[in-house]
C-alpha positions in Angstrom: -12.3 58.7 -20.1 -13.4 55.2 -18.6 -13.5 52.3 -20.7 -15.2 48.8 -20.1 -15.8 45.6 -21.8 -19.2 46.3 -20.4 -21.1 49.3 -19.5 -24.2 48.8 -17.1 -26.2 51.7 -17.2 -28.8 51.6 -14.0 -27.8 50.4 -10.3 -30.9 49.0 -9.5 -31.3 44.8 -8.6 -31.2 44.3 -12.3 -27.6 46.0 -12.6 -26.1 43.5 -9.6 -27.6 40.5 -11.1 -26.5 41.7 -14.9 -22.7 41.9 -13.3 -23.4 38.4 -11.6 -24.1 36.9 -15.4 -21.4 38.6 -16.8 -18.7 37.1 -14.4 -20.5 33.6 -14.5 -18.8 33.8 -18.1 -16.2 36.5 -18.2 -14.0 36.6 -14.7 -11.5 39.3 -16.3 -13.4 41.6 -18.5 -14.1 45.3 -17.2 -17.3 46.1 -15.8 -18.5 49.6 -15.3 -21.7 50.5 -13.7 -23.8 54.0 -13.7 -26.1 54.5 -11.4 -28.3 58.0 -11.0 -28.3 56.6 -7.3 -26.3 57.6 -4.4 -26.4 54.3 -3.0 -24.8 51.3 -4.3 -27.2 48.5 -5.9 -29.7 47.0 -3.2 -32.9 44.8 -2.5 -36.1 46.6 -3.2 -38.5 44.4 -1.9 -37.6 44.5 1.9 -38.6 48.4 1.3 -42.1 47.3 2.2 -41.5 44.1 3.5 -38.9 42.7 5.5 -37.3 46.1 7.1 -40.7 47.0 8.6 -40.3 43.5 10.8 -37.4 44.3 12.2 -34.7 43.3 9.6 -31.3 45.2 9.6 -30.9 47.8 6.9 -27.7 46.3 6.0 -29.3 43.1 5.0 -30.1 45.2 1.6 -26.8 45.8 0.2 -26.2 43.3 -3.1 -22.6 43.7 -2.7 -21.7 44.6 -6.2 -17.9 45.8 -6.1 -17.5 42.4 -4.9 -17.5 40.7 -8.3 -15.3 43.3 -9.7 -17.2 46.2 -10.7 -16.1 49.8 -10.9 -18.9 51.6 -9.3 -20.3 55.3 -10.8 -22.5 56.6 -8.5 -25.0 59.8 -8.2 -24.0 60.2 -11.6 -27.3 59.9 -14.6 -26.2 58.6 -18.2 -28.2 61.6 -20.9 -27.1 60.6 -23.9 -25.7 57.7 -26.2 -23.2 57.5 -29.1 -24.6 54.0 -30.5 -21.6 54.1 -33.4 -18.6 55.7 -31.1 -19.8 53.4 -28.4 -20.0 56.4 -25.9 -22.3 56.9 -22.9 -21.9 60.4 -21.6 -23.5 61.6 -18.1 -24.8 64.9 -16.5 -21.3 65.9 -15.4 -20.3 65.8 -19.0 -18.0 62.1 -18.4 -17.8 60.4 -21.2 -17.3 56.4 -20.4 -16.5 54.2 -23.8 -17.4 50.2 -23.6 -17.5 47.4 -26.0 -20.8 46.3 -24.9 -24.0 48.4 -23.3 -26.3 47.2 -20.8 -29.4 49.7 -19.9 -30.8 48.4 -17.5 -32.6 52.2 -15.9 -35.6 50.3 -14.8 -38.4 53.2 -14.0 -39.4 56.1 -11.5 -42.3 56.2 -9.1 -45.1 57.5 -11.1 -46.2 60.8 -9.8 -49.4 63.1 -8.9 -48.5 66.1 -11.1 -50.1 68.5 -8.7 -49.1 67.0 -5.2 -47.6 69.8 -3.3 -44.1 68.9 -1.7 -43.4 66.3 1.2 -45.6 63.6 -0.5 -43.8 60.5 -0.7 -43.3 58.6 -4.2 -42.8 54.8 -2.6 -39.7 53.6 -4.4 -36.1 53.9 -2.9 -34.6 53.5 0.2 -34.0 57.3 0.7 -38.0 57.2 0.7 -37.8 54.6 3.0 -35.6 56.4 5.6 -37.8 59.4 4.8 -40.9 57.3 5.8 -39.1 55.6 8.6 -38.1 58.3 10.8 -42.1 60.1 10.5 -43.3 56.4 11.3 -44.7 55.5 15.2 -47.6 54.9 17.0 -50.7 57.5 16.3 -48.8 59.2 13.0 -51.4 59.7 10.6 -50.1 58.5 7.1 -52.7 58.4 3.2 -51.4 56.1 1.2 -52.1 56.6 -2.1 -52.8 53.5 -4.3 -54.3 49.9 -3.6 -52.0 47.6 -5.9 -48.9 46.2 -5.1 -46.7 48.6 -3.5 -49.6 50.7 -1.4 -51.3 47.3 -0.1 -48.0 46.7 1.3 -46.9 49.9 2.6 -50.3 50.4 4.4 -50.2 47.3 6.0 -46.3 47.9 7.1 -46.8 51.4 8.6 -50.4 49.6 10.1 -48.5 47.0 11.5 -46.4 49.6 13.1 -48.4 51.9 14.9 -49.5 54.6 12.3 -53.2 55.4 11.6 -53.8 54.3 8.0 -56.2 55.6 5.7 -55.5 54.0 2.1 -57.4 55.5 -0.8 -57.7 54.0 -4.8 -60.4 54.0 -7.6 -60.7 50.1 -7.6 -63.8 48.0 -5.9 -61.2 46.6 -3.9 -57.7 46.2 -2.7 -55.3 44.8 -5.6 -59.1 43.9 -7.3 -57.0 44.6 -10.8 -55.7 40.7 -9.9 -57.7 39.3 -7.3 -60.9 37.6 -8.1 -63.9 39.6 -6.9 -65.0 38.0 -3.9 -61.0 37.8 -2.8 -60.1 41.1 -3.5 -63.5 42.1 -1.3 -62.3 39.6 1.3 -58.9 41.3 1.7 -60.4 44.3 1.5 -62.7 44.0 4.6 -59.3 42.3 6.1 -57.2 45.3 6.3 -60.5 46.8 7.9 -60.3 44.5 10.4 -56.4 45.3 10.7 -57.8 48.8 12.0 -56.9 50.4 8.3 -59.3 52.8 7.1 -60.0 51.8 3.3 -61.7 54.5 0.6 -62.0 52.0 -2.0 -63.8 53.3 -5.2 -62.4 57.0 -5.0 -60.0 58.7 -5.7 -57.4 62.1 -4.7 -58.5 64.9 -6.0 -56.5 67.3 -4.1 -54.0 67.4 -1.3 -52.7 70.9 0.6 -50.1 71.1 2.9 -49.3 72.9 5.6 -47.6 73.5 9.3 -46.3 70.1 8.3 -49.6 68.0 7.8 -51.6 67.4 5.1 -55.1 67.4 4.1 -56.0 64.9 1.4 -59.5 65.3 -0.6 -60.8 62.5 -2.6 -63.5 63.0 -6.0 -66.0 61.9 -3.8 -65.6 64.8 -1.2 -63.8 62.7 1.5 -61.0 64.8 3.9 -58.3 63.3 5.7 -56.0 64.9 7.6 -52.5 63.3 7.7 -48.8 63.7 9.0 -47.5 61.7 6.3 -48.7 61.2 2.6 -47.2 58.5 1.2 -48.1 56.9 -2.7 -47.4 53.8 -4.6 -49.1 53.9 -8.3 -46.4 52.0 -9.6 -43.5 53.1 -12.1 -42.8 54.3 -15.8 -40.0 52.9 -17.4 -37.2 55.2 -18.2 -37.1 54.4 -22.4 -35.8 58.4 -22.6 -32.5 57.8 -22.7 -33.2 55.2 -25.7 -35.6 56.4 -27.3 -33.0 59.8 -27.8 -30.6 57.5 -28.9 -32.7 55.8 -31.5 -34.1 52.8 -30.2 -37.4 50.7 -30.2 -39.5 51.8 -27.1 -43.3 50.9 -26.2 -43.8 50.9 -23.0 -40.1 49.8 -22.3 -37.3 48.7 -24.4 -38.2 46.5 -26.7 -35.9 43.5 -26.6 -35.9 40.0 -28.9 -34.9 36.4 -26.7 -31.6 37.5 -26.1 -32.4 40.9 -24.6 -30.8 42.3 -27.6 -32.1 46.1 -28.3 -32.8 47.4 -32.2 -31.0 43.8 -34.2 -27.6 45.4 -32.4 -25.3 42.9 -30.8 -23.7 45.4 -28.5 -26.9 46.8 -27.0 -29.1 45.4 -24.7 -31.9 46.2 -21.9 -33.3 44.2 -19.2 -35.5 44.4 -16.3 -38.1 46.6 -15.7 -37.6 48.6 -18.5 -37.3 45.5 -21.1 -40.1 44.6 -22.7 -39.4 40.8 -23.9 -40.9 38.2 -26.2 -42.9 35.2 -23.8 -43.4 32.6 -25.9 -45.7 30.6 -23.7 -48.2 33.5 -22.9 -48.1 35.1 -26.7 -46.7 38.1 -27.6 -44.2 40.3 -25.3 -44.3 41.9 -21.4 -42.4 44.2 -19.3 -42.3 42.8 -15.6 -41.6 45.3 -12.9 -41.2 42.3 -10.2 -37.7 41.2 -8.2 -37.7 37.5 -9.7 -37.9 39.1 -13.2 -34.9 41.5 -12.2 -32.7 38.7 -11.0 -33.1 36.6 -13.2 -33.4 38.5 -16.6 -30.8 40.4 -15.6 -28.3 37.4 -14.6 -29.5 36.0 -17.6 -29.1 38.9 -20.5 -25.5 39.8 -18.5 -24.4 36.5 -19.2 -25.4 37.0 -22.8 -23.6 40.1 -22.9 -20.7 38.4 -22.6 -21.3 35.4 -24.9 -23.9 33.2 -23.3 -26.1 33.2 -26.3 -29.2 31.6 -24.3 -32.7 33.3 -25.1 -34.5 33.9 -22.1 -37.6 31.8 -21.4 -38.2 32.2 -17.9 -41.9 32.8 -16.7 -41.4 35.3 -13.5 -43.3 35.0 -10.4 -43.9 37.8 -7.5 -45.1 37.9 -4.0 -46.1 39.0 -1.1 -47.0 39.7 2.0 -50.1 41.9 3.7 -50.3 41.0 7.1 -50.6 37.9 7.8 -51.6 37.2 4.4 -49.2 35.8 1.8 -49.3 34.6 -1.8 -47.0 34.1 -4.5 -48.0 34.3 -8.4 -46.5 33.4 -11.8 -47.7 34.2 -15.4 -50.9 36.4 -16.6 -52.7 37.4 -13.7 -55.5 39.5 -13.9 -59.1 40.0 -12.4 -60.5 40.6 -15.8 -59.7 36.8 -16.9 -62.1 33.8 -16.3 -60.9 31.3 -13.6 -60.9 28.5 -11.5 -60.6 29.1 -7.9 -60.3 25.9 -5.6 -59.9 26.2 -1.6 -58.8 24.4 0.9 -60.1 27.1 3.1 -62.2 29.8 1.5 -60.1 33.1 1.1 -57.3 32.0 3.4 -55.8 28.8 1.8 -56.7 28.0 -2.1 -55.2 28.3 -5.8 -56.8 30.6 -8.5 -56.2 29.7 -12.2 -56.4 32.3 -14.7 -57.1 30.8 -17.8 -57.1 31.9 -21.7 -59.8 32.2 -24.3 -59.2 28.1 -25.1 -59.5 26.9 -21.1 -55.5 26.4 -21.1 -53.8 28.2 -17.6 -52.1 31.2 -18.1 -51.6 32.2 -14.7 -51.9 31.0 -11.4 -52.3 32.7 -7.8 -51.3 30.0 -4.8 -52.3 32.0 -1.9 -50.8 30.4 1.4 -49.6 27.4 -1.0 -46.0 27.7 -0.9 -43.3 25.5 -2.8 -46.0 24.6 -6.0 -44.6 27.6 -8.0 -42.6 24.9 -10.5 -45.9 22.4 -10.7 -47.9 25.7 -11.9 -45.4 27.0 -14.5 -45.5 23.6 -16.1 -49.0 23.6 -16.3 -48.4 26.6 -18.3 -46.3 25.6 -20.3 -47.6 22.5 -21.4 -50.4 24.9 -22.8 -53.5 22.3 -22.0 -56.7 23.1 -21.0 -57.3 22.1 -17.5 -60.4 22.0 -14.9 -61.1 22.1 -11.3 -59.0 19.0 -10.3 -56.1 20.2 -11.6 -56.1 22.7 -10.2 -57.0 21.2 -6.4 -53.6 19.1 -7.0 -51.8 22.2 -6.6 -52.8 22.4 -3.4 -51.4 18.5 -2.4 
């Protein structure tokens, strides 16, 4: 029966980065790590990024066993003994710790009825999958116009495939874009020679002879080689919720990503849902910043730290040649302030809260202001159009 000091239980970015924390204050204790994965822990973002520019695969690997950690791989964790401090897997191991990270982050979310062959975007078994149908003329749906399908569409674009990309919204990523942005962007993957069926939605897709035919609600048909669909992920709170503990819409964790009042459980990354102070009330955060550093950070509190975790997270990325980064609440259905340097291509958008203070900020093609707009929102004062042009200087 293996025994640790501390059990991780996910191999995800958030698993590495938990290991990381834990050595930064333990260099000797025993670290186990279960991962329902094949592959040992790696980079997600470069999944729709970095590897469709040309960037080695091997750039991906976070190098775990390198910090001293007894890898478990292709093996899923089904149930918990919270008083015998047991994890047991599918295989019927048993592994016994002292203290229990879960950090099982989520699994695409899925189109009940999608026949097989459709792609749910999210490892980097999907990516090889995608990777060797890929090339010039292949004609690929991708399902979904938020983070992850703006970004695959405009990868496979970029590399020779005909694009169609299909989702319910106005507009793409219009759920956190202003209006007249989101339209913008939009009409820019057009441009980009992407096919976009904003406003509509999949209401069937067949397959056959290896292609498929995808039919949207408003009676739309595409044929395709490749179907491909990022909508996103639901966070795996089964295992915890079977074993007893707080869930809504992730694990519920306090400051210290400590799960249910217990001092030997804890959850982070995109499972966690965590208490942000600054913003009111809690948030689950399915971005790579957030699973860095809330992982780093609750690992080291595994193993003593005692620090409560008040970093804001920021994403980013890239669609085309278009690039942003963001940090706090950001979401189209807020008012804001949007200043530009050059309309649509170079600007800040602040998202602000019912009493005018910034809650969030988007700095498209403003790069190394990230700090400057976390400050703002932390110092929880209204602000108005100047401020927010500063940002830009």
């Amino acid at each position: 029966m293996p025994s640790y000091r501390y059990l991780i239980v996910g191999g995800g970015m958030t698993g590495d980065a938990a290991c990381r924390g834990i050595r930064d204050h333990d260099s000797d204790g025993t670290i186990g790590l279960v991962s329902a994965e094949a592959h040992e822990p790696y980079a997600r973002p470069p999944l729709t990024k970095a590897l469709w520019k040309g960037k080695a695969e091997d750039s991906i690997w976070r190098g775990t066993r390198d910090v001293g950690v007894e890898l478990h791989l292709d093996r899923e964790i089904v149930s918990l003994d919270l008083d015998a401090r047991q994890a047991t897997d599918a295989s019927g191991e048993t592994y016994t710790y002292e203290r229990l990270l879960l950090a099982t982050g989520g699994t695409a979310r899925r189109i009940p009825s999608a026949p097989e062959g459709v792609l749910f975007y999210r490892t980097v078994d999907d990516y090889r999958r995608l990777r060797e149908v890929a090339g010039d003329g292949v004609r690929v749906v991708v399902i979904g116009g938020g983070f992850i399908g703006s970004e695959i569409a405009a990868a496979l674009q970029m590399n020779g495939c005909a694009v169609n990309i299909v989702f319910p919204d106005d507009g793409v990523s219009a759920r956190v874009f202003p209006r007249e942005l989101a339209a913008f962007v939009t009409e820019y993957y057009e441009e980009q020679g992407v096919q976009v069926l904003a406003g509509d939605s999949v209401s069937a897709i067949e397959s056959g002879d290896g292609s498929f035919r995808v039919t949207t609600e408003r009676g739309r048909a595409v044929e395709a080689d490749a179907v491909v669909a990022g909508l996103g992920i639901v966070p795996r709170t089964d295992l915890a919720e079977a074993a007893g503990l707080p869930v809504d819409d992730g694990i519920l964790v306090d400051e210290l990503g400590r799960v249910g009042g217990r001092e030997d459980v804890f959850a982070a990354g995109d499972v966690a849902r965590f208490p942000v102070p600054a913003l009111g009330g809690t948030r689950r955060v399915e971005h790579e910043d957030h699973a860095n550093t809330h992982g780093r950070h609750i690992g080291a509190n595994l193993a003593g730290a005692g620090q409560p975790y008040e970093h804001l997270p920021f994403f980013y990325s890239d669609l085309f040649d278009l690039g942003y980064e963001a940090v706090g609440d950001v979401e189209a259905r807020r008012p804001a302030i949007a200043e530009w340097a050059e309309p649509n291509r170079k600007g800040v958008v602040c998202y602000l809260g019912d009493g005018g203070e910034p809650v969030g900020f988007l700095l498209w093609d403003v790069w190394d202001r990230l700090e400057r707009a976390r400050e703002l929102i932390l110092g929880g004062a209204p602000v108005d159009a100047s401020t927010v042009r500063e940002l830009m200087s």
